[in-house]
N, C-alpha and C positions, 0 to 999 in steps of 0.2 A: 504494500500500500504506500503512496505517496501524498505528500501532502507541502502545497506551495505556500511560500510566504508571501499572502497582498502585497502591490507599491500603488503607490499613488501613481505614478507615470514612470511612462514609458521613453528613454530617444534610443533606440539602437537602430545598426545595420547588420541584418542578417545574413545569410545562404541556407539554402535549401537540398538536400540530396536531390538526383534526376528525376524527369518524372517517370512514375513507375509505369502508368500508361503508355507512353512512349519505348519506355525500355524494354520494354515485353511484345512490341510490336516489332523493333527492329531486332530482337533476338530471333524470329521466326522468321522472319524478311534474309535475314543476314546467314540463319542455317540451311534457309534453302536457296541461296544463290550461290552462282557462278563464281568460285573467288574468295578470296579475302576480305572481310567488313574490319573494318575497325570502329566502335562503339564507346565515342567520348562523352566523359562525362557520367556514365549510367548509373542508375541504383543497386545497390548493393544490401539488398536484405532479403528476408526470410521469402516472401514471392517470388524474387525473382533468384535466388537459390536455387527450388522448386525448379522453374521451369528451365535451368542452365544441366538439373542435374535429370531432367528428361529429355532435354536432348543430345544430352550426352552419351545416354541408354540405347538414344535410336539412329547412334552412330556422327552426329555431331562432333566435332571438336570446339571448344569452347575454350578459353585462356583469359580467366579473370582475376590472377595472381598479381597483375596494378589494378587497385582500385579506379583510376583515373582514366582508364582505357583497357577495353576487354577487346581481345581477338578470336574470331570466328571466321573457319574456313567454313567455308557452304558443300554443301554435295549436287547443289543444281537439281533438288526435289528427292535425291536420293534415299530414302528411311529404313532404315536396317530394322527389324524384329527386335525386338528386347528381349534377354533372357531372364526378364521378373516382372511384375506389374510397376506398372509407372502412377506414382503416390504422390499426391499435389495437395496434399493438407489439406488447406482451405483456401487455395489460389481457385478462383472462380475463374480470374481472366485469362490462366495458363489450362487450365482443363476443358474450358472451352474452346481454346485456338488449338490446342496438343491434341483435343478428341479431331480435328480436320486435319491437322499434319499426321495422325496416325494413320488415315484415312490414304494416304497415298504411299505406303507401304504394301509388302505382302505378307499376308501371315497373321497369328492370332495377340492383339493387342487390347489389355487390360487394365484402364485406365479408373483411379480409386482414388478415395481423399479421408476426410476426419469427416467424423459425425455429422457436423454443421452439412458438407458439402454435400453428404449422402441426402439429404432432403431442398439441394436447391436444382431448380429443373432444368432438363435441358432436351427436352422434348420436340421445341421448335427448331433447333439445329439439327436432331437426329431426322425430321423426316426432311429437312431439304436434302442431306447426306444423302436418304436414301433415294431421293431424287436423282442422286448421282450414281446411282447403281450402288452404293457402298452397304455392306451388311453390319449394320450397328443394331444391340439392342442394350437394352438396360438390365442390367441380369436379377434386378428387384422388380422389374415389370412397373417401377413407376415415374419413370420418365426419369430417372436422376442415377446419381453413378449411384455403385460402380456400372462401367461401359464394359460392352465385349465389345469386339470390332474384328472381324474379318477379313481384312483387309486386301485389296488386290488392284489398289489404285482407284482415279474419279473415272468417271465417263464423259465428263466437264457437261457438252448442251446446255438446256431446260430447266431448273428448278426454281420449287418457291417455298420462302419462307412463310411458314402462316406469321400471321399477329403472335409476338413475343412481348416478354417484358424488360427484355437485356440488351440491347445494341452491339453485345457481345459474338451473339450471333449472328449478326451479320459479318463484322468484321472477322473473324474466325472463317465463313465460305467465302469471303475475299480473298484473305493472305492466300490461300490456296487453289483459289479458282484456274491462276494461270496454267498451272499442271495436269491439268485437263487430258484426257484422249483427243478431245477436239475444244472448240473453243466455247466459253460456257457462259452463259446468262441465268440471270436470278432477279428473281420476281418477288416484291416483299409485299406481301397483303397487311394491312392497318397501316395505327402510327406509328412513324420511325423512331422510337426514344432515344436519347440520349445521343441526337445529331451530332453533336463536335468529336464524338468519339469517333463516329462514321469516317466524319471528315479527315479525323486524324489517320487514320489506316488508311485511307486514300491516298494520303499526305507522304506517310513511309512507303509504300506502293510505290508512288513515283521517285522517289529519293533511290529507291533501288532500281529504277527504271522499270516499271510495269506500271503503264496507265489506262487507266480504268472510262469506259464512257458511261458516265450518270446522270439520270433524269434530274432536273431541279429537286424533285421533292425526294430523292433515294429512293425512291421505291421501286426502282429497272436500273440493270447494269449490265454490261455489255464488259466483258472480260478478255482481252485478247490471250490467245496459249504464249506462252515464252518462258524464261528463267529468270529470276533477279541478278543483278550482276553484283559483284562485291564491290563494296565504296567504304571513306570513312564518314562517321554519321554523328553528328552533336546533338546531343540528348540537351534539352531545356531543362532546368530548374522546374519542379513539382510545382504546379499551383496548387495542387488540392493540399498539399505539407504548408506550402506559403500561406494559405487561408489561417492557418492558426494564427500567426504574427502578425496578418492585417486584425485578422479579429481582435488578436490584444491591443490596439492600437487603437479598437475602435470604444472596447467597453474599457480601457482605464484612462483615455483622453490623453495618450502618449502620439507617438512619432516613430513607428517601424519602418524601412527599407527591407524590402528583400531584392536583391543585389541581381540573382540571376536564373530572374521568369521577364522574358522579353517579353516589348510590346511591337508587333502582333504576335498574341501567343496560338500554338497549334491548339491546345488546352482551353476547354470549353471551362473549366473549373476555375481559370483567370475573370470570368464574368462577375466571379463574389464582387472583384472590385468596385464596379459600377454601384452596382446595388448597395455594398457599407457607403457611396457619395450620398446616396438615394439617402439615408439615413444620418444625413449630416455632417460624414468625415468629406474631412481634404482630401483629393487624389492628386499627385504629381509624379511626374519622372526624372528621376535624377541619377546620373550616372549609369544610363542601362539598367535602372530597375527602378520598381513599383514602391512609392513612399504613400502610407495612407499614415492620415492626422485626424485623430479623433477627436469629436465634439465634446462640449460642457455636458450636453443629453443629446441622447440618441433618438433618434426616432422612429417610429413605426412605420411598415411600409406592407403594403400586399404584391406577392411576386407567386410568379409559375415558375417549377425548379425544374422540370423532364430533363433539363439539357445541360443538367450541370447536379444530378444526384449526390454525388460525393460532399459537398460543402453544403448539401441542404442541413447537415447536423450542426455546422459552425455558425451560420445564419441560427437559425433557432435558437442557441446559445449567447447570442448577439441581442436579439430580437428579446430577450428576458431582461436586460437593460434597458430596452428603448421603452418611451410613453409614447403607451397607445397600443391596439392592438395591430400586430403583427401576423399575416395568414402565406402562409408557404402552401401551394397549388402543383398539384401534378407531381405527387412524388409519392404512389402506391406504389411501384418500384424497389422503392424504400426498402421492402417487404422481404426482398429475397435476397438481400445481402447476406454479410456474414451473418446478422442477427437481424431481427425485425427492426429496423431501424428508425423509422417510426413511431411505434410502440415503444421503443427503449427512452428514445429521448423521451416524450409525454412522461416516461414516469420515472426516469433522473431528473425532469426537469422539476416534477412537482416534489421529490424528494428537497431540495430548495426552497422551496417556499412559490413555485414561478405558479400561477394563473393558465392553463395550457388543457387549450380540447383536442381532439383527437377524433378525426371524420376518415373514412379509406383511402381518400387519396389526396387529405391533406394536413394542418395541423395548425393549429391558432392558440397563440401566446398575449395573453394582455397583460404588457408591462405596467411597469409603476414608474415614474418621474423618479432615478435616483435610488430604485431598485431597493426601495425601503421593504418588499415584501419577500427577499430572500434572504439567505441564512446558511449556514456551514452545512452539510450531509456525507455521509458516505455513500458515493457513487456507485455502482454496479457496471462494468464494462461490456458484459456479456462476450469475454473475450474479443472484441471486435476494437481494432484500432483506432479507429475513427471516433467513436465514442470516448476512449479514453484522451483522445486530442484533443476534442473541443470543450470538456470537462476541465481542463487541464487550462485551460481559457478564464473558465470561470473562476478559477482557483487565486487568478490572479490578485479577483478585484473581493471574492467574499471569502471571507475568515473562517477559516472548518471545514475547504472541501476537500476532504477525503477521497482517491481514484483508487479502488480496488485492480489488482491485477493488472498492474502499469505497463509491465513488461510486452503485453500483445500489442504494441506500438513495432516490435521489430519488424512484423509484417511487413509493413512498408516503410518507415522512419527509424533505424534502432537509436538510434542517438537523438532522439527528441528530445529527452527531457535534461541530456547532459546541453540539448544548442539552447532550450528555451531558457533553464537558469543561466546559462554566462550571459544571454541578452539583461536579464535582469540586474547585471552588475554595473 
């Protein structure tokens, strides 16, 4: 358990580890190209661990002995069999691109995780798979790992995704679309969540030189067959990591820089910015990176979050400062992360003292003027990193919050709380 000491204010300049979004797209870009990647800059923790130590399995070479720069030779689609099952903890975003990169192997692949993962779905990516001819089933028969997989390559053409809840899945039949038998198109029925993730896989596509023809709205793609070729590739600075330090900046009326999340960023998670101005902080740029200045009071704002899920928990956390009421829209989503995430904040946040309803697919806070109606608690992580990060926020400004189970911050951030306290100093 940890527990921060309030400050009145905030002036530091920070850094952020890579982002992990990013990192975990050009690890799959980069194992299956043509060549040598070099990969600056990238995250280095428990997720992407996971996914360096699956494709390693599946005949990758990977060489992440500098933190500063990992080396991956590609096989140009090539996927060896694994002689064990390939065990991704609770990487949601590596089980779901690795259950597609298995997919174009031959032979029988066994992809498995912890608890949590066993109950998150992935039913709408296994039937466009099998769109593609690929024999995947879920060996609990309820959409979710463990996966078996069959594997004996795509058939590329035709497929469609139904209506999903993860944007993950589409990006996951992208990285791999080009390895096709022939050249392959996909078809997304509903809404596209969580667009800038879209964009960003689009984004590392081209960077490895495979470019993609897309409708305005995502919802048709047109895949050419080819190989990605090996580049070196600069990983951006985390915004959804950054969001902690603007937030602190915004409920203790400080002055955070974080150094190095450019503007324009690939990272739909950089849009928090906007939104903490919306609520009365200063935003500027100075020296290649995002300085947010927080207000005397914060104030209440209503947003729609689909396109930027991950920092829907830091806003909430935000939003228990500001007067007035505060409504976060379009994040039933929420739901199938590592923990319900949704549900968890509503009731850490009321552990505090915060005013906070809770509707399916969205979640309303009525602050107080000066945050006179919260109070010290001991938090609940629900293992999930994210939760303990923006907790860890609040920590700053109210006396007694208690974070259970700190340590699941490695997931994505391990050294979180050793960057947040020297900020403090």
């Amino acid at each position: 358990m940890i527990e921060l000491t309030p400050v009145e204010t905030l002036d530091a300049v920070v850094q952020v580890p890579g982002s992990k979004s990013l990192t975990q797209r050009a690890l799959i870009a980069a194992a299956l190209a043509d060549g040598q990647s070099s990969l600056i800059g990238p995250l280095a923790s428990e997720d992407t661990a996971y996914t360096i130590g699956a494709l390693r399995l599946m005949g990758i070479e990977v060489d992440d002995t500098d933190p500063e720069q990992w080396e991956v030779r590609g096989t140009c689609g090539t996927i060896r069999q694994p002689e064990q099952d390939i065990y991704l903890g609770n990487n949601g975003t590596a089980t779901r691109f690795l259950t597609s990169v298995a997919a174009l192997g031959h032979g029988r692949f066994r992809i498995s995780g912890g608890k949590r993962m066993a109950e998150r779905p992935i039913g709408p990516l296994m039937e466009a798979l099998q769109g593609w001819n690929v024999k995947i089933r879920s060996e609990a028969d309820n959409d979710c790992p463990p996966l078996l997989i069959d594997a004996d390559g795509l058939s590329g053409g035709r497929t469609v995704l139904p209506e999903g809840k993860s944007s993950q899945y589409l990006s996951s039949l992208l990285l791999v679309a080009p390895y096709g038998a022939q050249p392959a198109e996909l078809k997304v029925q509903g809404e596209v969540l969580s667009r800038p993730y879209v964009e960003m896989t689009l984004a590392v596509m081209a960077a490895f030189s495979i470019r993609v023809e897309a409708a305005p709205s995502l919802s048709y793609f047109r895949i050419p067959q080819g190989c990605y070729q090996g580049t070196e590739y600069r990983i951006e600075g985390d915004a959804s990591g950054a969001s902690y330090f603007w937030a602190a900046a915004a409920v203790t009326g400080g002055k955070v820089t974080v150094a190095n999340v450019p503007v324009p960023s690939l990272q739909g998670d950089a849009q928090l910015v906007p939104l903490l101005a919306r609520m009365g902080c200063r935003v500027s740029l100075l020296d290649g990176g995002i300085t947010v200045q927080g207000p005397e009071q914060l104030q209440s704002i209503e947003v729609a979050m689909g396109n930027m899920p991950d920092v829907a928990p830091t806003l909430a956390v935000v939003a228990a400062f500001a007067e007035g009421t505060t409504v976060i829209n379009n994040i039933a989503h929420l739901r199938i992360k590592e923990c319900d995430r949704l549900a968890a904040m509503v009731s850490e946040l009321r552990k505090m003292g915060a005013d906070v309803e809770e509707e399916p697919d969205k979640m309303i806070i009525h602050g107080q003027a000066g945050a006179s109606n919260l109070h010290g608690a001991e938090i609940e992580t629900y293992q999930d990193h994210r939760i303990a990060m923006c907790f860890g926020v609040a920590a700053l400004k109210i006396t007694g919050v208690r974070i259970r189970n700190e340590n699941c911050v490695k997931k994505s951030f391990p050294d979180f709380w050793q960057r947040l306290q020297a900020m403090l100093k």
